[in-house]
Kinemage of the C-alpha trace (Angstrom):
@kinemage 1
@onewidth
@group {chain A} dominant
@subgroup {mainchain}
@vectorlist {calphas} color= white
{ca unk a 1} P 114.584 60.460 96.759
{ca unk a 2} L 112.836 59.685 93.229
{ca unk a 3} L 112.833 62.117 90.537
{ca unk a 4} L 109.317 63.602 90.409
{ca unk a 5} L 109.651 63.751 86.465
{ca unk a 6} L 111.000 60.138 86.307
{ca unk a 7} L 108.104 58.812 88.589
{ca unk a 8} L 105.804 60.556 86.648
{ca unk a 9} L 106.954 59.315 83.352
{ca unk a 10} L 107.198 56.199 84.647
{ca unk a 11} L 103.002 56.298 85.752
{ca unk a 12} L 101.760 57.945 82.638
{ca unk a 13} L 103.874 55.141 80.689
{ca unk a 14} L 102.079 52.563 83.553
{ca unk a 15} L 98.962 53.702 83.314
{ca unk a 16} L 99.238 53.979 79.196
{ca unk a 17} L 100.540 50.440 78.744
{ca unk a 18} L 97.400 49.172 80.709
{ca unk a 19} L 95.148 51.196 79.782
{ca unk a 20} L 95.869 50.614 75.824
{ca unk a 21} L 94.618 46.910 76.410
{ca unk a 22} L 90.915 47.774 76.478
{ca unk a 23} L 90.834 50.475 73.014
{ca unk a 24} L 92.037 48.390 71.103
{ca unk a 25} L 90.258 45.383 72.178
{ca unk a 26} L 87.163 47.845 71.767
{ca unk a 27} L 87.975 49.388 68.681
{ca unk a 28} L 89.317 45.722 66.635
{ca unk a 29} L 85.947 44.163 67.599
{ca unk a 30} L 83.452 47.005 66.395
{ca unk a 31} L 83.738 46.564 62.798
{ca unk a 32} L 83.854 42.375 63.442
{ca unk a 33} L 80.185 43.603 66.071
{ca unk a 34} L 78.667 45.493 63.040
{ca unk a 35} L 79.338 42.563 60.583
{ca unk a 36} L 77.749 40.175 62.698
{ca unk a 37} L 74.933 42.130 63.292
{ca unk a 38} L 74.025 42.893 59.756
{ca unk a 39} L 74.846 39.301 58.570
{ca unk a 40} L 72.263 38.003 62.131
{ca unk a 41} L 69.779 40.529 60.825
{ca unk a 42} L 70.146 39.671 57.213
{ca unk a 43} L 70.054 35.991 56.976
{ca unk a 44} L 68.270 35.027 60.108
{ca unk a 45} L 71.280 32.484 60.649
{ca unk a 46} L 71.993 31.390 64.330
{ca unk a 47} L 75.860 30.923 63.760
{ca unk a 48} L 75.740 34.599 63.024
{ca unk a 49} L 73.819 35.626 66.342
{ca unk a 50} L 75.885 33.322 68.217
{ca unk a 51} L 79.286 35.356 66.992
{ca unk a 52} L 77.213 38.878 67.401
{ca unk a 53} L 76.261 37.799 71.103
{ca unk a 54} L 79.377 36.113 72.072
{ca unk a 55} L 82.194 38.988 70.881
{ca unk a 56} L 79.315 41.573 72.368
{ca unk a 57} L 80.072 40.599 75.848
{ca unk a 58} L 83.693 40.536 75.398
{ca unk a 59} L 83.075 44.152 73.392
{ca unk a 60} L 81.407 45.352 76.431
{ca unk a 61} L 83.792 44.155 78.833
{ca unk a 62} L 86.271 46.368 77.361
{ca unk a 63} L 84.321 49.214 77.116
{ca unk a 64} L 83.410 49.569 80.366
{ca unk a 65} L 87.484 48.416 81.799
{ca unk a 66} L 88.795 51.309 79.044
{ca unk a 67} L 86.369 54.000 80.105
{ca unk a 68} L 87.276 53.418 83.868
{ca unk a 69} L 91.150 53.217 82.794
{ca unk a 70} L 90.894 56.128 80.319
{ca unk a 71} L 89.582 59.009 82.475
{ca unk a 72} L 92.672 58.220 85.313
{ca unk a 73} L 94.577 59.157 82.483
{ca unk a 74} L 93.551 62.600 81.782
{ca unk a 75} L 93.476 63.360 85.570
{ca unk a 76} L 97.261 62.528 85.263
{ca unk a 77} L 97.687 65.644 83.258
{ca unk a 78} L 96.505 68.171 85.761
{ca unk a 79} L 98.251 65.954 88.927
{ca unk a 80} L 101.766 65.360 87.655
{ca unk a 81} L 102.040 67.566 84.199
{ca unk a 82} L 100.428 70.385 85.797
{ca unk a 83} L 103.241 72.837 83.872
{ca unk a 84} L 102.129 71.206 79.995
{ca unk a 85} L 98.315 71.327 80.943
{ca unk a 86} L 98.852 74.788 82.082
{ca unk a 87} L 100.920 75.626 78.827
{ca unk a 88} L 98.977 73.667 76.019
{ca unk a 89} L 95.498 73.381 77.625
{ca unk a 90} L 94.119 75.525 75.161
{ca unk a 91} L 95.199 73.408 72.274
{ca unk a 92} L 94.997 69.769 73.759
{ca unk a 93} L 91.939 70.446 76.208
{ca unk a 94} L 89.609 70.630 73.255
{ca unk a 95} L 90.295 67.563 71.422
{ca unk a 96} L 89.953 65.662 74.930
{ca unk a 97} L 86.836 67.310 75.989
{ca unk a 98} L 84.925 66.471 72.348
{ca unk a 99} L 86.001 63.177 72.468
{ca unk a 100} L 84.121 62.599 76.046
{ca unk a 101} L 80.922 64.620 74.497
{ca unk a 102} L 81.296 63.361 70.735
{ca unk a 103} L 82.786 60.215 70.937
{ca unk a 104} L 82.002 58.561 74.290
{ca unk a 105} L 78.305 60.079 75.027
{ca unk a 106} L 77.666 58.480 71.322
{ca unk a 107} L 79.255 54.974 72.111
{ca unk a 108} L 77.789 54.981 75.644
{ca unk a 109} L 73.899 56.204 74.449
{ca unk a 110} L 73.859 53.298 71.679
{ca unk a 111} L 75.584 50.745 73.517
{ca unk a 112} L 72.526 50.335 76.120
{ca unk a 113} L 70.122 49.654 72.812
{ca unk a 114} L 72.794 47.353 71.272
{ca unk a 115} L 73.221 45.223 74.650
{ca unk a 116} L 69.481 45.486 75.544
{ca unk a 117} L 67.712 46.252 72.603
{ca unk a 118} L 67.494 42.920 70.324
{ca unk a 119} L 63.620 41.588 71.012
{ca unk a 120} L 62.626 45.558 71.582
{ca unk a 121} L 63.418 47.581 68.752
{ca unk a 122} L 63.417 46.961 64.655
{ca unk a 123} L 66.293 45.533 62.818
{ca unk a 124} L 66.850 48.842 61.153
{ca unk a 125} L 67.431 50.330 64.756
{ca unk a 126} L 69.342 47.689 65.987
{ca unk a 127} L 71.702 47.748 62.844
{ca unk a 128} L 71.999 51.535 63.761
{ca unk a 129} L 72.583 51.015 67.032
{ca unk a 130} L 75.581 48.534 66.039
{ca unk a 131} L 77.424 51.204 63.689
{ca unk a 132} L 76.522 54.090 66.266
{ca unk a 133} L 78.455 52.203 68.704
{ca unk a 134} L 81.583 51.158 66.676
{ca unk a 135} L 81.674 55.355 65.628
{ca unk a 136} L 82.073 55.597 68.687
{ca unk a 137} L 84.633 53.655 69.728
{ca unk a 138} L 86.796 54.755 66.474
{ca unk a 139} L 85.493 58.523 67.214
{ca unk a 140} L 87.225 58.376 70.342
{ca unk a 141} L 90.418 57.411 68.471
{ca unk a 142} L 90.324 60.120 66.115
{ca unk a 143} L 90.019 62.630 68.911
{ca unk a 144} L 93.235 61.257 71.305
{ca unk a 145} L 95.055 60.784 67.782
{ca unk a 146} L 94.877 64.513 66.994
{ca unk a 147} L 95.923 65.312 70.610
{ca unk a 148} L 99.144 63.261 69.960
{ca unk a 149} L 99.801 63.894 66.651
{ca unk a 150} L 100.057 67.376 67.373
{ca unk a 151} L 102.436 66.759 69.944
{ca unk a 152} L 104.173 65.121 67.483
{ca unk a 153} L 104.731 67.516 64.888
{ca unk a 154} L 102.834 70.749 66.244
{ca unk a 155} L 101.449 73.374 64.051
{ca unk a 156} L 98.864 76.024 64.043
{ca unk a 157} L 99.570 77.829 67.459
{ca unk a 158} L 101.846 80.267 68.622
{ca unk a 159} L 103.474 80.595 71.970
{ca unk a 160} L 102.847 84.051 74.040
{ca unk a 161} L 103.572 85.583 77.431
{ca unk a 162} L 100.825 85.688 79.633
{ca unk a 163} L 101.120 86.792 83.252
{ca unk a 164} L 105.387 85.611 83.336
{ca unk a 165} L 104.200 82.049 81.703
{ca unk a 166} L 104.459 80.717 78.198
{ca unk a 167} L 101.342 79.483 76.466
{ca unk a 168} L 99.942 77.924 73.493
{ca unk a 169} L 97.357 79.842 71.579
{ca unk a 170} L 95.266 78.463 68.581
{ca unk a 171} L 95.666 80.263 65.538
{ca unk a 172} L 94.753 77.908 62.636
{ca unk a 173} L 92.532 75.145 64.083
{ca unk a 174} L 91.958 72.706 61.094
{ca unk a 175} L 96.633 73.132 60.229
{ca unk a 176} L 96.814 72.211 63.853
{ca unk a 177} L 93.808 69.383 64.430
{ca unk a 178} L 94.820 67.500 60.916
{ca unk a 179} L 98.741 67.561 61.038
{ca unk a 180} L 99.899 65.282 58.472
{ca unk a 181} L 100.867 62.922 61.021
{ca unk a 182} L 97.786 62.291 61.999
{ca unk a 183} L 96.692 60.130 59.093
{ca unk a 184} L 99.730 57.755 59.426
{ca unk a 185} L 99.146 57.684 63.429
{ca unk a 186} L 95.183 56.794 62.781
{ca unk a 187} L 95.013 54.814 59.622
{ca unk a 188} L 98.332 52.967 61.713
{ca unk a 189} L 96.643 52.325 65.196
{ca unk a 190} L 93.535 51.548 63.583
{ca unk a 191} L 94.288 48.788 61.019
{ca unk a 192} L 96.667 47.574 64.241
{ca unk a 193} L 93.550 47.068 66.755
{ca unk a 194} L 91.907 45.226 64.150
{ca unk a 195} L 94.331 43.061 63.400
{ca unk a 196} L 95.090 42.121 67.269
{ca unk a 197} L 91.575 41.126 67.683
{ca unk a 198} L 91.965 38.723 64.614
{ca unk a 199} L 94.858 37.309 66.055
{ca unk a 200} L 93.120 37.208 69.466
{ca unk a 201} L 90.033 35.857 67.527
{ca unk a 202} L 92.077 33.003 65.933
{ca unk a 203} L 94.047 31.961 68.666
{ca unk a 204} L 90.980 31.317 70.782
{ca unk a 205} L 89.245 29.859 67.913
{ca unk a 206} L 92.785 27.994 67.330
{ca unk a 207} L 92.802 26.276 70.784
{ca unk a 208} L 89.365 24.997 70.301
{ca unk a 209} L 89.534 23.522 67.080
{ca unk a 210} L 93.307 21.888 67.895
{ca unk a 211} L 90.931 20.312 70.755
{ca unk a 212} L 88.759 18.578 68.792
{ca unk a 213} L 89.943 17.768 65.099
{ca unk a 214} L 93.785 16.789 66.607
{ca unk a 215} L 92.809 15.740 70.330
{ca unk a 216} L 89.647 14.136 69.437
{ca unk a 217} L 87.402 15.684 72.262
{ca unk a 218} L 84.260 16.453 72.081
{ca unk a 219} L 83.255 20.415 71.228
{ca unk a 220} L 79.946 20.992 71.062
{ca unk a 221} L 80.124 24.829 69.464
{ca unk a 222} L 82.597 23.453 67.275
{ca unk a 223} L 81.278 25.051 64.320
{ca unk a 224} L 81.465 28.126 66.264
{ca unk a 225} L 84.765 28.120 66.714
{ca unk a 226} L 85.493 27.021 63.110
{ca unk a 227} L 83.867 29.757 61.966
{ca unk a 228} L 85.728 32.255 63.710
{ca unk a 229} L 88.579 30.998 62.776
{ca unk a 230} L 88.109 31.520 59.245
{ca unk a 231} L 86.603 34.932 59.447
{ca unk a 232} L 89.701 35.832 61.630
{ca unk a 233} L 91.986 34.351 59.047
{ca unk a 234} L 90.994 36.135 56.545
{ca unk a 235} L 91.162 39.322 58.327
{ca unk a 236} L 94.747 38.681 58.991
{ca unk a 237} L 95.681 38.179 55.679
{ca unk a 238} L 94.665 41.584 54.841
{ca unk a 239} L 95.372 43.279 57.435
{ca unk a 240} L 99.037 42.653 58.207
{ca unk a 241} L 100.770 43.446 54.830
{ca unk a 242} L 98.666 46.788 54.786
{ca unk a 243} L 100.150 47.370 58.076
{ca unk a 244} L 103.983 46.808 56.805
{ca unk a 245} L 103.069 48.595 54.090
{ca unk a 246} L 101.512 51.506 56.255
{ca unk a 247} L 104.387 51.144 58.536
{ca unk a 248} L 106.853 51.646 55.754
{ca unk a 249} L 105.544 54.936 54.815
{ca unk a 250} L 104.732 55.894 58.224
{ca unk a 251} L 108.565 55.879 59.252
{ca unk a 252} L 109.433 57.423 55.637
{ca unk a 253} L 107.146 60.674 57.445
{ca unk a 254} L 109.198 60.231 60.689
{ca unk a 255} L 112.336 60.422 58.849
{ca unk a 256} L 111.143 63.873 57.735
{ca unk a 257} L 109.123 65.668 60.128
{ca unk a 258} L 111.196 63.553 63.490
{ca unk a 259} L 115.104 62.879 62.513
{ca unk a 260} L 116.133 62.391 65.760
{ca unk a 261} L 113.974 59.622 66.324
{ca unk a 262} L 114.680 57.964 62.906
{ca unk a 263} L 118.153 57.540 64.055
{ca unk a 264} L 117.313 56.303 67.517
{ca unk a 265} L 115.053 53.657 66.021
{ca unk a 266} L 117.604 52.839 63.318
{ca unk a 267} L 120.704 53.130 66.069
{ca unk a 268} L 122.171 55.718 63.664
{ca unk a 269} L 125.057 57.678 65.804
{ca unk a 270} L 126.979 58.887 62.982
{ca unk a 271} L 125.752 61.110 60.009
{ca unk a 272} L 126.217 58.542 57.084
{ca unk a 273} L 125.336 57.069 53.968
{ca unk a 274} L 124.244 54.054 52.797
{ca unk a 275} L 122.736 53.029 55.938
{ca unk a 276} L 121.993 49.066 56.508
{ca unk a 277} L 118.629 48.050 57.855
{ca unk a 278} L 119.071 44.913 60.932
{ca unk a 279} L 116.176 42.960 59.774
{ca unk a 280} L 117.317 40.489 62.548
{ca unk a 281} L 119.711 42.062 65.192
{ca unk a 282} L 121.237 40.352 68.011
{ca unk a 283} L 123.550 42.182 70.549
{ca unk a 284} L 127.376 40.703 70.578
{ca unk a 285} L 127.918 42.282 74.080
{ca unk a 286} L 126.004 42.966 77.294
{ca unk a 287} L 127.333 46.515 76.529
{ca unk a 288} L 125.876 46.697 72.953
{ca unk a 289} L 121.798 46.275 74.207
{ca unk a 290} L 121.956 49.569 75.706
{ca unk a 291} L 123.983 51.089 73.364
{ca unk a 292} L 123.019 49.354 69.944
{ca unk a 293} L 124.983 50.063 66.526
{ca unk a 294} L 125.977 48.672 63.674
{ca unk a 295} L 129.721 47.587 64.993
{ca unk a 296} L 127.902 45.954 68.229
{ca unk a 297} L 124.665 43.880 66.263
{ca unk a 298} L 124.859 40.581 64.531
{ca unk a 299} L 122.544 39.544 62.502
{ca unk a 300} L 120.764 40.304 58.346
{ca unk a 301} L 121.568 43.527 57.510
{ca unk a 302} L 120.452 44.598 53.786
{ca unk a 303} L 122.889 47.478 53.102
{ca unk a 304} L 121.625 50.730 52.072
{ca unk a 305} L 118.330 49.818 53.223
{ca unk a 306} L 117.994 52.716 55.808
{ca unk a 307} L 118.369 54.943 53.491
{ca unk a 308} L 117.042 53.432 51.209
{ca unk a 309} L 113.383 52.952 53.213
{ca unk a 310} L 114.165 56.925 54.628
{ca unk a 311} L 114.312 58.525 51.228
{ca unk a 312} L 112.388 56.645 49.561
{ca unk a 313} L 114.542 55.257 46.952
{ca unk a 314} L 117.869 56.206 47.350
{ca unk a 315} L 120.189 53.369 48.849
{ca unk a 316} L 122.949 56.318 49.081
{ca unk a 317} L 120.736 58.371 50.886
{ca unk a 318} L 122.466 60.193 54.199
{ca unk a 319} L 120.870 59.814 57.331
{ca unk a 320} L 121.330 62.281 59.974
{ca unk a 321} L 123.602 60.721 63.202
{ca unk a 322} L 122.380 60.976 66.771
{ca unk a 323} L 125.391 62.869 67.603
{ca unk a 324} L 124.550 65.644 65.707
{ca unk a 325} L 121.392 66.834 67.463
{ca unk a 326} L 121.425 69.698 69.999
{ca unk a 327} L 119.254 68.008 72.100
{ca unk a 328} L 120.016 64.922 74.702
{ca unk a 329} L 119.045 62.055 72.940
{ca unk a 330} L 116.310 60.029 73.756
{ca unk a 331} L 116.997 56.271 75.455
{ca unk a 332} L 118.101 54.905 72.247
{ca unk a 333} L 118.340 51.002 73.242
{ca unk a 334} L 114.218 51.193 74.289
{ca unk a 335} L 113.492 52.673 70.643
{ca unk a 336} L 115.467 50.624 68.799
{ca unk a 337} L 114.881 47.133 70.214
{ca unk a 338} L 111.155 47.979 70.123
{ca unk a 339} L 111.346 49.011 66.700
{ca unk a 340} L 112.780 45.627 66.320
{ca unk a 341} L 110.416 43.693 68.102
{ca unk a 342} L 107.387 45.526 66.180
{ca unk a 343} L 109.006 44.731 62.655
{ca unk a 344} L 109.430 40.941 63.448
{ca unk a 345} L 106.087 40.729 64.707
{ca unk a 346} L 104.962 42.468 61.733
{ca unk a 347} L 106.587 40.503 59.714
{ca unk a 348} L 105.347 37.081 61.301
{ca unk a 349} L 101.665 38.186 61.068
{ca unk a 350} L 102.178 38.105 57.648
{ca unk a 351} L 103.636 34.811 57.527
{ca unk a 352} L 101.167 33.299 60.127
{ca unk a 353} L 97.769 34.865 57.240
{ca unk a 354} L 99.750 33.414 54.363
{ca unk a 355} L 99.888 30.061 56.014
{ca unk a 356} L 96.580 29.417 57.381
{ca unk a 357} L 95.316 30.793 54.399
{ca unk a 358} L 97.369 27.810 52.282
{ca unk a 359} L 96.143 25.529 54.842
{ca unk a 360} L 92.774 26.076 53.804
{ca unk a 361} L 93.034 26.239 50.673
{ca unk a 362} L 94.452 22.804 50.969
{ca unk a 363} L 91.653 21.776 52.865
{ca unk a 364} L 94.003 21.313 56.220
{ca unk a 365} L 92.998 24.333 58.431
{ca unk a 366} L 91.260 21.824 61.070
{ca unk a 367} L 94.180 19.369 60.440
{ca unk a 368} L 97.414 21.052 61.092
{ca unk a 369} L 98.467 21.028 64.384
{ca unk a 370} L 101.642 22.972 63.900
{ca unk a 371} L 99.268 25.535 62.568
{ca unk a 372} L 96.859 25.530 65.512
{ca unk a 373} L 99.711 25.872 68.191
{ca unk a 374} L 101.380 28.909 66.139
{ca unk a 375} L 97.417 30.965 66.044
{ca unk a 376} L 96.909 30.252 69.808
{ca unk a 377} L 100.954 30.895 70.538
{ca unk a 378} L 100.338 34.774 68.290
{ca unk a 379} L 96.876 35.101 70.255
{ca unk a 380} L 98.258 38.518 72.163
{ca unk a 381} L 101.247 39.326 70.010
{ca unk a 382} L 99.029 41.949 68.238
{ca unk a 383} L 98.464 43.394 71.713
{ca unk a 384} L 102.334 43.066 72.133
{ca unk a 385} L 103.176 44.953 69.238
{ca unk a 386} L 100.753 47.616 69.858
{ca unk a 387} L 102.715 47.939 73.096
{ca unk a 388} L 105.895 48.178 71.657
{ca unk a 389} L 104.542 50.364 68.538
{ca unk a 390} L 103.660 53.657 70.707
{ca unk a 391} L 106.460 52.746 73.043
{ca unk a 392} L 108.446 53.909 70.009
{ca unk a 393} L 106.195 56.491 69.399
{ca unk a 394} L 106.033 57.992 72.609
{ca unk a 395} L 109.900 57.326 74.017
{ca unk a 396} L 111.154 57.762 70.413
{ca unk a 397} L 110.107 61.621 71.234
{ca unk a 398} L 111.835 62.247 74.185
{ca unk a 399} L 113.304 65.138 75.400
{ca unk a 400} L 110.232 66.909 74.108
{ca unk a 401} L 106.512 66.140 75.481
{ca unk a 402} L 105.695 68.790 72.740
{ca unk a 403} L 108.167 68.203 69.869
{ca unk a 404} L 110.431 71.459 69.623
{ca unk a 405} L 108.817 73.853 72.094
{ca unk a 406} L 108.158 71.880 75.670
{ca unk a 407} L 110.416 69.411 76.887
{ca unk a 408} L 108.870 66.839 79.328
{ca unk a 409} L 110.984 68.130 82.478
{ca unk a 410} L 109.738 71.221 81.917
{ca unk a 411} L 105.962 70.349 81.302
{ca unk a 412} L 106.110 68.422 84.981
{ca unk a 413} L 103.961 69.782 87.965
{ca unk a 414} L 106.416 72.370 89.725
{ca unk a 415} L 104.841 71.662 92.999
{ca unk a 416} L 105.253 67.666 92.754
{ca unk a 417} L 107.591 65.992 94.860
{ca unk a 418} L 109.583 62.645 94.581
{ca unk a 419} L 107.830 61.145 97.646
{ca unk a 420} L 104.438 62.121 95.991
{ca unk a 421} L 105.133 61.254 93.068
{ca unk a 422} L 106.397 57.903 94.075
{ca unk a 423} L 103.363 57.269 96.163
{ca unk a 424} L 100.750 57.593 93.352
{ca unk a 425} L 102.641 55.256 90.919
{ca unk a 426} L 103.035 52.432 93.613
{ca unk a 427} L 99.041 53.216 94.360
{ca unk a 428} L 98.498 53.119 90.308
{ca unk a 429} L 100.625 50.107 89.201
{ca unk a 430} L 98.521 47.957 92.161
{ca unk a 431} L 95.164 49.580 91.024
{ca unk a 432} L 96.118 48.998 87.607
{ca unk a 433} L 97.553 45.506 87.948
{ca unk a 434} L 94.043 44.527 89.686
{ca unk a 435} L 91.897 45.936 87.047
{ca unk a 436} L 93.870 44.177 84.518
{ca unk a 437} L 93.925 40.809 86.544
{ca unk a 438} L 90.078 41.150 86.945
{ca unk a 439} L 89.534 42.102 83.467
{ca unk a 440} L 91.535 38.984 82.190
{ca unk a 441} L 89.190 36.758 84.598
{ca unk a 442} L 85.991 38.203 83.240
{ca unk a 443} L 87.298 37.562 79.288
{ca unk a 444} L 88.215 34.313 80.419
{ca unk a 445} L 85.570 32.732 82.022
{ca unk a 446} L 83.568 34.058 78.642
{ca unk a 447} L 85.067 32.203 76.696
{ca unk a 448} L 85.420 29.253 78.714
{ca unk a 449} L 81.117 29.735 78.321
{ca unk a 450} L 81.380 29.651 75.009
{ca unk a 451} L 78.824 30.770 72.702
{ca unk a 452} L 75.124 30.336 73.374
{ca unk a 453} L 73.431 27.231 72.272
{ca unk a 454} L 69.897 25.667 72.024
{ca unk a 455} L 67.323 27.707 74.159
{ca unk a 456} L 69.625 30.805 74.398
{ca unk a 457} L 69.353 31.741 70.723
{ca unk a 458} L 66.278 33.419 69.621
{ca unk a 459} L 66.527 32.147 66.409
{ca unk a 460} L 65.232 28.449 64.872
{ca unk a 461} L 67.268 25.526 66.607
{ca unk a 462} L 68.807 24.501 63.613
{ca unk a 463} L 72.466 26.020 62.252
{ca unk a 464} L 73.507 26.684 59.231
{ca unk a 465} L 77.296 26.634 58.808
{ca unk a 466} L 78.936 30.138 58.033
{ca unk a 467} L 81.866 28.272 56.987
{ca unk a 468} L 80.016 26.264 54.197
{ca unk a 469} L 79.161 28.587 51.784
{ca unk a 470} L 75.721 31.061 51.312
């Protein structure tokens, strides 16, 4: 017989995984949808309508995948964590609940006018309608951020006994709503979904330029593609050193406010000093990829740099060992490696802007092959380490579902069984697994389309380039 609380881990962390796929698809394309709307309504340009309409549908698409996905979630609270509903709800209830009447009824009122509205309402209401929307979609993130932050470092409340059970009451709303790990976690996620849709934007863009400027065939939205290939670019080259940058000073607040996970994402079993940092780790041992440290990795290490990155400064620095916490630990190989895998991804988005960006400087962005191959090859890598980023977030946290005062074991439904349990995440993984299949169909065969040409557009018939200069 399964172990209700592993089954039910194991579904919220299903569901999650999936369900992530469609926010941040949402969320990365809103501020790319209200920059092609103004720059459609400003200059009158075609190219520009043809990026507005053609990232719309894909915009749409996710909203309507995410909104089906989301609200399973939430249900999963009251089925299978029944005990840290019943404990928190009057904390975490009210973050949800405003982001389905803020956040959603905003998104969902404006998106009908923004899909539907073009040849029936003014510019200056259609441009509204645009920015309502993407509010929307990054309202809603605000909202589930300040649910999980505070489950990350809670504050504000105070636990009572009422009728033999412990509960959360609210005592300083705005200490526990704006804990200071909610900046890192939203400024972090956000800056994250756009750059994914860049990459996912390039890639695409990548596969149809290698097509015609390497392969010679015949594209006849070339100049769409072009185009979006250079507004991604440049995207990625600022987005992914702010997020290593971010992401520096978002562990630095980990190290402080969640020790225990520091060390499990650093592999740090011993209370030391000067701490090295695997920059590259490989495993010299079955053995050593589920229990990772510094005797059982090979790879570049820069010594001190732990501590060093943890204190801010101080290469001497000493970082607290996972064998000195009271607590079990939590599964320290899935928080390290994905730590690992985030960083080099991280680190490759930066390499990937930096290049394309010489490349066209040089003149070579529609020439270099190598180039093309790497954008389409990174197309869901963003996606991948947005994955891996809250898998350290969210594992990285365990035993506690609420850091310090509910573990997850105990926030589990009592009355759940194994069988049950079991049954619902077999019946969610297939539900799941078809939305997602049917959702990458749908995307697909959009793009496959391609952009609307000729009679489709409701501007003038002839294009002016985006990429050649206004």
């Amino acid at each position: 017989m399964i172990d209700p609380v592993l089954a039910s881990r194991l579904q919220f962390a299903l569901t999650t995984i999936v369900h992530i796929i469609f926010p941040v698809m949402s969320m990365g394309l809103a501020p790319f949808i209200v920059y092609f709307t103004y720059k459609d309504i400003r200059t009158g340009r075609p190219r520009y309508e043809q990026l507005r309409r053609f990232w719309t549908k894909i915009f749409a698409v996710s909203f309507v995948v995410g909104t089906v996905t989301g609200l399973v979630l939430e249900f999963e609270f009251g089925t299978n964590f029944a005990a840290f509903a019943t404990m928190a709800g009057e904390l975490f209830g009210g973050p949800l609940a405003t982001e389905g009447m803020m956040a959603f009824m905003l998104e969902a009122t404006f998106l009908g006018v923004f899909l539907f509205g073009r040849e029936r309402v003014g510019d200056a209401v259609y441009f509204l309608s645009s920015v309502a929307v993407a509010l929307g979609t990054w309202l809603s993130a605000v909202w589930i951020l300040i649910a999980n932050s505070w489950m990350q470092t809670p504050r504000g409340f105070e636990v009572v006994v009422e009728d033999g059970r412990r509960v959360v009451h609210l005592t300083d709303p705005l200490a526990a709503y704006f804990t200071p790990r909610f900046t890192y976690m939203f400024v972090h996620m956000q800056n994250a979904a756009v750059l994914s849709v860049a990459l996912f934007m390039a890639g695409v863009a990548a596969y149809y330029v290698f097509k015609h400027h390497v392969r010679g065939r015949d594209i006849n939205s070339i100049g769409f593609w072009e185009a979006t290939l250079k507004i991604a670019l440049v995207v990625i080259i600022v987005t992914a050193p702010l997020q290593v940058l971010h992401g520096d000073a978002y562990a630095r607040h980990v190290y402080e406010t969640q020790p225990q996970k520091f060390a499990a994402m650093e592999a740090i079993w011993h209370t030391e000093a000067y701490v090295p940092e695997y920059i590259v780790a490989f495993p010299t041992s079955i053995d050593a990829v589920f229990e990772p440290g510094p005797k059982e990795l090979v790879g570049i290490a820069i010594p001190g740099m732990a501590s060093w990155l943890a204190s801010g400064g101080d290469a001497g620095a000493v970082i607290q060992g996972l064998e000195s916490f009271p607590v079990e630990n939590p599964p320290v190989a899935v928080v390290f490696w994905a730590f690992r895998v985030m960083v080099a991804l991280g680190m490759w988005f930066i390499l990937l802007g930096f290049w394309g960006g010489f490349r066209w400087r040089r003149g070579e962005l529609f020439e270099d092959d190598l180039l093309h191959k790497a954008l389409i090859g990174s197309s869901l890598l963003g996606f991948v380490a947005v994955e891996v980023g809250w898998i350290v977030t969210e594992v990285g946290r365990q035993p506690w579902v609420i850091q310090g005062v509910l573990k997850t074991s105990d926030g589990v439904s009592a009355s759940l069984t194994g069988m049950e349990a079991l049954f619902t995440l077999l019946g969610f993984a297939g539900g799941y697994a078809l939305l997602l299949a049917l959702y990458v169909y749908v995307v697909r065969r959009i793009i496959r389309q391609g952009p609307p040409t000729g009679d489709d557009l409701r501007n003038a018939t002839t294009e002016t380039e985006v990429t050649g200069g206004e």
